[in-house]
PQR file with spaces between the fields and no chain letter, atoms N, CA, C, O and H, PARSE charges and radii, in Angstrom:
ATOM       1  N    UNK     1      20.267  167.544  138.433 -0.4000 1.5000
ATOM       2  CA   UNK     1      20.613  168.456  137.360 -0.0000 2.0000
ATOM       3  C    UNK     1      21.920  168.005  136.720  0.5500 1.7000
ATOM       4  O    UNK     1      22.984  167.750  137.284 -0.5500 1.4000
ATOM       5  N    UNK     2      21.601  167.957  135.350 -0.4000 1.5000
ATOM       6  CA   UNK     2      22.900  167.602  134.455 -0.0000 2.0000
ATOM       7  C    UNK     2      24.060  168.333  134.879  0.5500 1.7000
ATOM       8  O    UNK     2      23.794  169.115  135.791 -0.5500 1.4000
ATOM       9  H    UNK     2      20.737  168.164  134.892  0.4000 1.0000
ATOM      10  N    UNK     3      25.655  168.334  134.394 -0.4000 1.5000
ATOM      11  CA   UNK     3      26.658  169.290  134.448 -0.0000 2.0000
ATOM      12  C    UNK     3      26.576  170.001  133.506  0.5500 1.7000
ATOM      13  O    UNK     3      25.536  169.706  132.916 -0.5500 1.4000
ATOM      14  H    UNK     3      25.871  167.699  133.653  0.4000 1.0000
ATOM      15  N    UNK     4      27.195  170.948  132.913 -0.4000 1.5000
ATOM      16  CA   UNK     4      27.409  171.272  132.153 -0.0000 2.0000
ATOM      17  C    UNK     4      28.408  170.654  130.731  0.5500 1.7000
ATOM      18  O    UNK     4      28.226  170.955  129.552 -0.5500 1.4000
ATOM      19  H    UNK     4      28.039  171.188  133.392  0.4000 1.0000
ATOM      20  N    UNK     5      29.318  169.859  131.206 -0.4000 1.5000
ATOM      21  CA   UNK     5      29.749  169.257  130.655 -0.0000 2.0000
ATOM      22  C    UNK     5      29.313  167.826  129.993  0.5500 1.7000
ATOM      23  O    UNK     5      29.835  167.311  129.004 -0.5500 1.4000
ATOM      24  H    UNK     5      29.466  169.615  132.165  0.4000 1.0000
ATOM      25  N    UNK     6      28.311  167.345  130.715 -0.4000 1.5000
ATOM      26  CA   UNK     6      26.971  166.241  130.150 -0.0000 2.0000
ATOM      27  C    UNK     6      26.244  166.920  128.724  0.5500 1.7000
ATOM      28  O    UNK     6      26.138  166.272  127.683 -0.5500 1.4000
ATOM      29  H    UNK     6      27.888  167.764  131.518  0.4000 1.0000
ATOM      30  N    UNK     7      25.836  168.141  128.858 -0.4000 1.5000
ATOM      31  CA   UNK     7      24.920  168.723  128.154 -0.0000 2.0000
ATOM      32  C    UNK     7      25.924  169.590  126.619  0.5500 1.7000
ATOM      33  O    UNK     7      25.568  169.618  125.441 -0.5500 1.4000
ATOM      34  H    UNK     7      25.922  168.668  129.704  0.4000 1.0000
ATOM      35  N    UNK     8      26.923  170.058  127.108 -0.4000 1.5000
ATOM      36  CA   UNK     8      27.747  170.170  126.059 -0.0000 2.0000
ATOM      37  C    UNK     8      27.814  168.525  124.993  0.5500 1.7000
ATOM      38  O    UNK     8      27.330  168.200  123.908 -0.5500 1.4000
ATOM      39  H    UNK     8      27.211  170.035  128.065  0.4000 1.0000
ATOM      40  N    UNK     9      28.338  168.110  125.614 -0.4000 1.5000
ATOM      41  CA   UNK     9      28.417  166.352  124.915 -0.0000 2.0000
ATOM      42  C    UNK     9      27.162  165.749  124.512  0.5500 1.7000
ATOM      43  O    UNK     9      27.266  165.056  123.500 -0.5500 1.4000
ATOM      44  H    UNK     9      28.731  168.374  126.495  0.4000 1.0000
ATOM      45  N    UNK    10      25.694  165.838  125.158 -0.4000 1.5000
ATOM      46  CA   UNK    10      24.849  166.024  124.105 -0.0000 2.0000
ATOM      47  C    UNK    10      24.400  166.558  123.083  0.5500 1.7000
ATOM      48  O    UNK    10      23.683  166.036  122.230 -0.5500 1.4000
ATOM      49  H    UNK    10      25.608  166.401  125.980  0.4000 1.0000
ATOM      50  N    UNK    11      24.984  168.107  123.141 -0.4000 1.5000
ATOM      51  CA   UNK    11      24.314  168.638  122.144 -0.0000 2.0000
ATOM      52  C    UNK    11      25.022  168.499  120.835  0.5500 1.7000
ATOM      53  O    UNK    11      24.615  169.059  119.817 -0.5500 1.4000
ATOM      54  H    UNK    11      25.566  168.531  123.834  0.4000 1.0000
ATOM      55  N    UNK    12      26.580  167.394  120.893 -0.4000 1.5000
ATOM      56  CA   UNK    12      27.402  167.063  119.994 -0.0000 2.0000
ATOM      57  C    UNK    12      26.486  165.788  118.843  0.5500 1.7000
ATOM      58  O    UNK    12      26.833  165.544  117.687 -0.5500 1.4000
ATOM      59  H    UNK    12      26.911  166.939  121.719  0.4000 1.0000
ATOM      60  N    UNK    13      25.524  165.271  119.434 -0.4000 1.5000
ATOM      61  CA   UNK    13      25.010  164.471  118.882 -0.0000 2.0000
ATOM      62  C    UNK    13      23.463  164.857  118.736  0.5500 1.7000
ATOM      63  O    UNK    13      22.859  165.682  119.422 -0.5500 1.4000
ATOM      64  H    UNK    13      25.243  165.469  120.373  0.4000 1.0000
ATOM      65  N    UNK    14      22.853  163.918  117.477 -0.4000 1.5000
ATOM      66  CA   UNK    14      21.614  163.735  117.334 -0.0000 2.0000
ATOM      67  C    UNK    14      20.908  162.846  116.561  0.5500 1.7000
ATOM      68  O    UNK    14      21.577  162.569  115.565 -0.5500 1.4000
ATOM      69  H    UNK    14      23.344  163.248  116.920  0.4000 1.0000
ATOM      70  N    UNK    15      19.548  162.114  116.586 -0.4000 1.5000
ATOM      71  CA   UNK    15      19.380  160.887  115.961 -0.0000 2.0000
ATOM      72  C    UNK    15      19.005  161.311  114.343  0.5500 1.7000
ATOM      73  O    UNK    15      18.462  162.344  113.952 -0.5500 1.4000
ATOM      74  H    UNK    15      19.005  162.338  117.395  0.4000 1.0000
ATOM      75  N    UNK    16      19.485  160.154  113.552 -0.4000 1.5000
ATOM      76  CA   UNK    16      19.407  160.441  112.253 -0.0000 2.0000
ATOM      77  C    UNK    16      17.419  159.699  111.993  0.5500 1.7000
ATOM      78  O    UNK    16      16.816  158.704  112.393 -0.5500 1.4000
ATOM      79  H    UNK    16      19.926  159.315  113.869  0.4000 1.0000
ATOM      80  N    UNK    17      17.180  160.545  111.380 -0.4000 1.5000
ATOM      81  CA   UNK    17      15.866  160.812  110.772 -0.0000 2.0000
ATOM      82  C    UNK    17      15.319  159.304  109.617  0.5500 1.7000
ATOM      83  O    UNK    17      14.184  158.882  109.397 -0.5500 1.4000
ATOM      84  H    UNK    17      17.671  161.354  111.056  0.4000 1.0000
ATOM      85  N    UNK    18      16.947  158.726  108.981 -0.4000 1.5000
ATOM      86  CA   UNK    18      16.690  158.309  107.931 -0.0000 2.0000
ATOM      87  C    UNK    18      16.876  156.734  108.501  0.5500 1.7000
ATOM      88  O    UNK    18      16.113  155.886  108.039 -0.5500 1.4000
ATOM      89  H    UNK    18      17.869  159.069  109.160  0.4000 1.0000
ATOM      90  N    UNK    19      17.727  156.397  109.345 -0.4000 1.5000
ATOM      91  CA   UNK    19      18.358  155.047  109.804 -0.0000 2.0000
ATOM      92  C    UNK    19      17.830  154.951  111.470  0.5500 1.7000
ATOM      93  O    UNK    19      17.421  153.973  112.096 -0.5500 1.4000
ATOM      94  H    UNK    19      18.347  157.087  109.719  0.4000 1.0000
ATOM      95  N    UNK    20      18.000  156.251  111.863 -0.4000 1.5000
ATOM      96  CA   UNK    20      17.866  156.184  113.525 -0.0000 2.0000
ATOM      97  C    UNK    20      18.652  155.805  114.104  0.5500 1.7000
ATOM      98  O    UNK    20      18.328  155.146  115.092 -0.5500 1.4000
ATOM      99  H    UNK    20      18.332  157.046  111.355  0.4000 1.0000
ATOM     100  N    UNK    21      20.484  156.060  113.742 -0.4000 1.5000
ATOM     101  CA   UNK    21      21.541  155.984  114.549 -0.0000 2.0000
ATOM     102  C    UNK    21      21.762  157.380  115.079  0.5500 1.7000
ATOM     103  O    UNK    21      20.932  158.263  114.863 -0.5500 1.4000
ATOM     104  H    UNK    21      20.747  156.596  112.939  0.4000 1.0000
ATOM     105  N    UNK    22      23.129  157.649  115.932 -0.4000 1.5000
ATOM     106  CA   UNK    22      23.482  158.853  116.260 -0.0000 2.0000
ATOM     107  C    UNK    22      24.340  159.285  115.312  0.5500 1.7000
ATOM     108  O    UNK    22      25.021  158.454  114.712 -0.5500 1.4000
ATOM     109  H    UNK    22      23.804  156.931  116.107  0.4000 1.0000
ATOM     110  N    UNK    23      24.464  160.880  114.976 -0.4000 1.5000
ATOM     111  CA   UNK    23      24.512  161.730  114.128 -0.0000 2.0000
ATOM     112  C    UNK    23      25.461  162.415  114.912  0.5500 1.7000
ATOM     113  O    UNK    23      25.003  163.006  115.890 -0.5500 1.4000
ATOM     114  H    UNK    23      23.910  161.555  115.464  0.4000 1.0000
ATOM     115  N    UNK    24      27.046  162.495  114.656 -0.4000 1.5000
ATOM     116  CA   UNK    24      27.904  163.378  114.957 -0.0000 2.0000
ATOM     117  C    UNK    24      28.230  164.814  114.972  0.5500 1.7000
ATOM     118  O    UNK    24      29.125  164.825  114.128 -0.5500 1.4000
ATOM     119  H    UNK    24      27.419  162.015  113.861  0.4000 1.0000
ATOM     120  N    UNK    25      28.174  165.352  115.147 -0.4000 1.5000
ATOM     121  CA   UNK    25      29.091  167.200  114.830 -0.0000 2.0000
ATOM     122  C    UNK    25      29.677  166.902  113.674  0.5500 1.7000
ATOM     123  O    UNK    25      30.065  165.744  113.826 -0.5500 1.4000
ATOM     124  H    UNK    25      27.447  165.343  115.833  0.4000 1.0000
ATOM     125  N    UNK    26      29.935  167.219  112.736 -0.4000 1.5000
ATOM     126  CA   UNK    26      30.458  167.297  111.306 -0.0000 2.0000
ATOM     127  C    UNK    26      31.387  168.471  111.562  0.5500 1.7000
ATOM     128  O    UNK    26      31.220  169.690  111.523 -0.5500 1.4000
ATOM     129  H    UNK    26      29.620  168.160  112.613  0.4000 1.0000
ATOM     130  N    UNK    27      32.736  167.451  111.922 -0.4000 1.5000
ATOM     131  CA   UNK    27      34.040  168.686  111.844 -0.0000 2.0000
ATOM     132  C    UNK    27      34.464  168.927  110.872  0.5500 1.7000
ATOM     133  O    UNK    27      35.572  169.458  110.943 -0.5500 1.4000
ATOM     134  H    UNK    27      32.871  166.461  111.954  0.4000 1.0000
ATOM     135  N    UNK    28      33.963  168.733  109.616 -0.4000 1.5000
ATOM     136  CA   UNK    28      34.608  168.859  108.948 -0.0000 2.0000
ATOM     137  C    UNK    28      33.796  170.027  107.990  0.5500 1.7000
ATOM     138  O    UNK    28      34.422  170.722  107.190 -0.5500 1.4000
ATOM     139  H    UNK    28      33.063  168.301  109.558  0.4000 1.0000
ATOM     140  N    UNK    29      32.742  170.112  108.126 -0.4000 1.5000
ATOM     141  CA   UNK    29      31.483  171.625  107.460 -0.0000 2.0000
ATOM     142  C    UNK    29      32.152  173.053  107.519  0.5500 1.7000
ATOM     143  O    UNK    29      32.344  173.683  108.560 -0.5500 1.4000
ATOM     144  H    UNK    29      32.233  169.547  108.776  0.4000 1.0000
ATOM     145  N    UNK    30      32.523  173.526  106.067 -0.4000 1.5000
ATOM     146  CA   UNK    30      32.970  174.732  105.859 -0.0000 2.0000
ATOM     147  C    UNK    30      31.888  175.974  106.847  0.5500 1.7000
ATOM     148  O    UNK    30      32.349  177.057  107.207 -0.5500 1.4000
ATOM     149  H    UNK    30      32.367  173.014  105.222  0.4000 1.0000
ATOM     150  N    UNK    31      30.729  175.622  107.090 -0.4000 1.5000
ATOM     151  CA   UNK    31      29.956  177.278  106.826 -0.0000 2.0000
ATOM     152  C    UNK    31      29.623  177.115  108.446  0.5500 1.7000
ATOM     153  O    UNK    31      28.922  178.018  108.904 -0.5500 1.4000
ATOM     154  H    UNK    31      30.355  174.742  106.797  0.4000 1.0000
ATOM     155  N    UNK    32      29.944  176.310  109.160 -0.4000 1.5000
ATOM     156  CA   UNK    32      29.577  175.766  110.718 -0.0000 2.0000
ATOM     157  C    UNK    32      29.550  177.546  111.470  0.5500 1.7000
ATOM     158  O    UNK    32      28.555  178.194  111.793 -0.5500 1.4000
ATOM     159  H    UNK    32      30.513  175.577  108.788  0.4000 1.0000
ATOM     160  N    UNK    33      31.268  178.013  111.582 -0.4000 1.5000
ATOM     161  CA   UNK    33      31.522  179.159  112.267 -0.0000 2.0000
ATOM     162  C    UNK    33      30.826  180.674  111.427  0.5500 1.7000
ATOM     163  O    UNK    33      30.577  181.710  112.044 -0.5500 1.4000
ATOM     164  H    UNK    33      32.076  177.486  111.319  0.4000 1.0000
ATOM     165  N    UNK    34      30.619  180.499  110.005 -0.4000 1.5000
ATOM     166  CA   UNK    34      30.276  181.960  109.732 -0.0000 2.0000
ATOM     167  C    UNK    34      28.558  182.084  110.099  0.5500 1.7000
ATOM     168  O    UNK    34      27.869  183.008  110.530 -0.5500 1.4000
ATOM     169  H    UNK    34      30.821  179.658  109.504  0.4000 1.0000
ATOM     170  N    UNK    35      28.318  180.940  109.774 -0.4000 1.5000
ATOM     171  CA   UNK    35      26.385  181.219  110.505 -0.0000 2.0000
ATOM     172  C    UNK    35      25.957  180.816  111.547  0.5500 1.7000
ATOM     173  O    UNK    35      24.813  181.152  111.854 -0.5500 1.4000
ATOM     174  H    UNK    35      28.878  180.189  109.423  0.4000 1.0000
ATOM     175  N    UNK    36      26.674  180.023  112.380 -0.4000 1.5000
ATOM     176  CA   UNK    36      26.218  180.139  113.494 -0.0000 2.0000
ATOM     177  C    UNK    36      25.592  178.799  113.497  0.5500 1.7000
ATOM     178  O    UNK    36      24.732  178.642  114.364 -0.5500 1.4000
ATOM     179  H    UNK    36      27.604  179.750  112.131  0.4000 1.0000
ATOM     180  N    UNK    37      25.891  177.576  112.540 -0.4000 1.5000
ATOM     181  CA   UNK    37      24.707  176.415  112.236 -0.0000 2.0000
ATOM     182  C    UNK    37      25.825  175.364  113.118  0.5500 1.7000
ATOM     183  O    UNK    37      27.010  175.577  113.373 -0.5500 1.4000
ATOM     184  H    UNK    37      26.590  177.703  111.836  0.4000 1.0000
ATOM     185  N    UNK    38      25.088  174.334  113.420 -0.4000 1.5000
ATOM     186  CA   UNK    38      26.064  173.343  114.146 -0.0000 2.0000
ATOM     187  C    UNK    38      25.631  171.759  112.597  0.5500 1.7000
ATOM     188  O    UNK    38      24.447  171.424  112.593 -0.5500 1.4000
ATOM     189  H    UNK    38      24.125  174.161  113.213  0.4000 1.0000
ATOM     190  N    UNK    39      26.168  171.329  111.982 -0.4000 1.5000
ATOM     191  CA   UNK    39      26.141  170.753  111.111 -0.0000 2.0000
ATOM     192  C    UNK    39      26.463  168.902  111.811  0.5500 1.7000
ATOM     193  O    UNK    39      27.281  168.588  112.676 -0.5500 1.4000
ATOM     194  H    UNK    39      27.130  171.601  111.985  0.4000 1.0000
ATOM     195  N    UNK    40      25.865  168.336  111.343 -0.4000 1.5000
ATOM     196  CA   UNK    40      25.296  166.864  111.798 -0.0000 2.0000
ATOM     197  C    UNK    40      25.367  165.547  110.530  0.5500 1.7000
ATOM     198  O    UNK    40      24.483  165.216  109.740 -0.5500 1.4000
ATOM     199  H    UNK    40      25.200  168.591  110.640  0.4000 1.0000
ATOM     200  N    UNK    41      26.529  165.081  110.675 -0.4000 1.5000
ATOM     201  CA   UNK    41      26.827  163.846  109.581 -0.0000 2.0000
ATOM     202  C    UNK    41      26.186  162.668  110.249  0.5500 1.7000
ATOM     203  O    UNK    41      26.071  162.735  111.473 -0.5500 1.4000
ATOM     204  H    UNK    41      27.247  165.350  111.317  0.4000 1.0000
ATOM     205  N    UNK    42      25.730  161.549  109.599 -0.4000 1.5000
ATOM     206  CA   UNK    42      25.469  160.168  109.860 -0.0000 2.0000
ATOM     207  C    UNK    42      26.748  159.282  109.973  0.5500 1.7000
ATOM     208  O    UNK    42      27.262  159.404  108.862 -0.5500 1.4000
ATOM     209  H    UNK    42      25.823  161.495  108.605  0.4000 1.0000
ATOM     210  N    UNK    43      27.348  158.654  110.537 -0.4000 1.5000
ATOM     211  CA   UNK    43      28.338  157.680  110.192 -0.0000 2.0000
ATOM     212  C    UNK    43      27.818  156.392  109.034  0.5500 1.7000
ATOM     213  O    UNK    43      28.293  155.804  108.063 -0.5500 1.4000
ATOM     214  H    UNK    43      26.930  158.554  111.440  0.4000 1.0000
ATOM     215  N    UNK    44      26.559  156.398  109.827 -0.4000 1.5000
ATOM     216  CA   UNK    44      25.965  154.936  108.928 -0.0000 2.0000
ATOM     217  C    UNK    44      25.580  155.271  107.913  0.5500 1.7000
ATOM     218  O    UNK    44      26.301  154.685  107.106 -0.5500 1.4000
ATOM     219  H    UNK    44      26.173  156.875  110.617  0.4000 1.0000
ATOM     220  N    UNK    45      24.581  156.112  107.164 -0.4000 1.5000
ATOM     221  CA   UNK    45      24.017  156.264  105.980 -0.0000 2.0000
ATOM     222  C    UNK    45      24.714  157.729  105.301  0.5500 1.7000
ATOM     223  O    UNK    45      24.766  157.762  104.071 -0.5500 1.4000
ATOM     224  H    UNK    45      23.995  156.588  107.820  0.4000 1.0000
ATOM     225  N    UNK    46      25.136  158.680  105.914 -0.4000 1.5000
ATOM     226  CA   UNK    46      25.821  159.536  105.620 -0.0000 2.0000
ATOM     227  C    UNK    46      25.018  160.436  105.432  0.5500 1.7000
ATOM     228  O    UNK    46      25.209  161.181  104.471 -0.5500 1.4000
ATOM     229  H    UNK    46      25.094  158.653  106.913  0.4000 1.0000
ATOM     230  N    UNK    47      23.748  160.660  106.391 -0.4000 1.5000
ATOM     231  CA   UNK    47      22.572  161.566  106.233 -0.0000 2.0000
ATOM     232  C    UNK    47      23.503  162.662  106.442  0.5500 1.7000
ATOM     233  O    UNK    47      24.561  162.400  107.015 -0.5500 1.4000
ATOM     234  H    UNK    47      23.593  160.055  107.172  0.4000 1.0000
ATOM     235  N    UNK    48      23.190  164.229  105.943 -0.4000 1.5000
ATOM     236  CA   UNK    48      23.756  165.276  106.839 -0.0000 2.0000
ATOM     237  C    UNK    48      22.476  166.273  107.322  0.5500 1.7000
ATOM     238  O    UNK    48      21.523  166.360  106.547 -0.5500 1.4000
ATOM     239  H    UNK    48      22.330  164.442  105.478  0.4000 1.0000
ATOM     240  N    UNK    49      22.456  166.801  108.215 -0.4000 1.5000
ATOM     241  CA   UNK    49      21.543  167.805  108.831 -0.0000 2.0000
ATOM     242  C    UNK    49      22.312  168.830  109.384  0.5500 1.7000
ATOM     243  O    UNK    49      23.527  168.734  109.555 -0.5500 1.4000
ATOM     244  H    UNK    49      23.230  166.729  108.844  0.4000 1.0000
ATOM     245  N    UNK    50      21.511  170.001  109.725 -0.4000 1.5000
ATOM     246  CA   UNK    50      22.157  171.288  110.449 -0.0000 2.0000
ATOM     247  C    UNK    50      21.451  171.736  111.547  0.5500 1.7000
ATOM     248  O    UNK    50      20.267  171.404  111.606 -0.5500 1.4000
ATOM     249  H    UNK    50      20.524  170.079  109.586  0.4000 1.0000
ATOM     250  N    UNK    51      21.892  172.385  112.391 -0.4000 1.5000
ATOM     251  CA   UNK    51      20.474  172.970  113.276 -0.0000 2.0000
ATOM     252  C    UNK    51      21.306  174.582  113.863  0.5500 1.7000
ATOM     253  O    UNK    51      22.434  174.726  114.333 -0.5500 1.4000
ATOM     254  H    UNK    51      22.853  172.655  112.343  0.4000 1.0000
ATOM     255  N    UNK    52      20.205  175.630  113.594 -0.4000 1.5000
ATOM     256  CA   UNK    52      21.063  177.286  114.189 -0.0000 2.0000
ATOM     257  C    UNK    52      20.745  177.038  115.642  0.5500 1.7000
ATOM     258  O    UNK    52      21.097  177.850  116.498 -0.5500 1.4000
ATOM     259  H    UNK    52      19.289  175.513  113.212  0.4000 1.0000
């Protein structure tokens, strides 16, 4: 069984759809804390995604 702290640090990432690199937490997304969305930048292509 994972830690908890493994699974936090995954859920910081996810694969981009468009290139198929990993997809960061986007610290920098105004609307992240009022809805509840966790927001997802590309480094490489600059895809962005969200997920509630």
């Amino acid at each position: 069984m994972k830690s908890t702290c493994e699974n936090k640090e995954k859920s910081l990432e996810t694969i981009c759809p468009i290139c198929g690199e990993i997809m960061k937490k986007d610290l920098y997304a105004y609307d992240s804390i009022e809805n509840g969305k966790i927001n997802y930048k590309c480094e490489n292509c600059g895809h962005k995604s969200s997920k509630i």
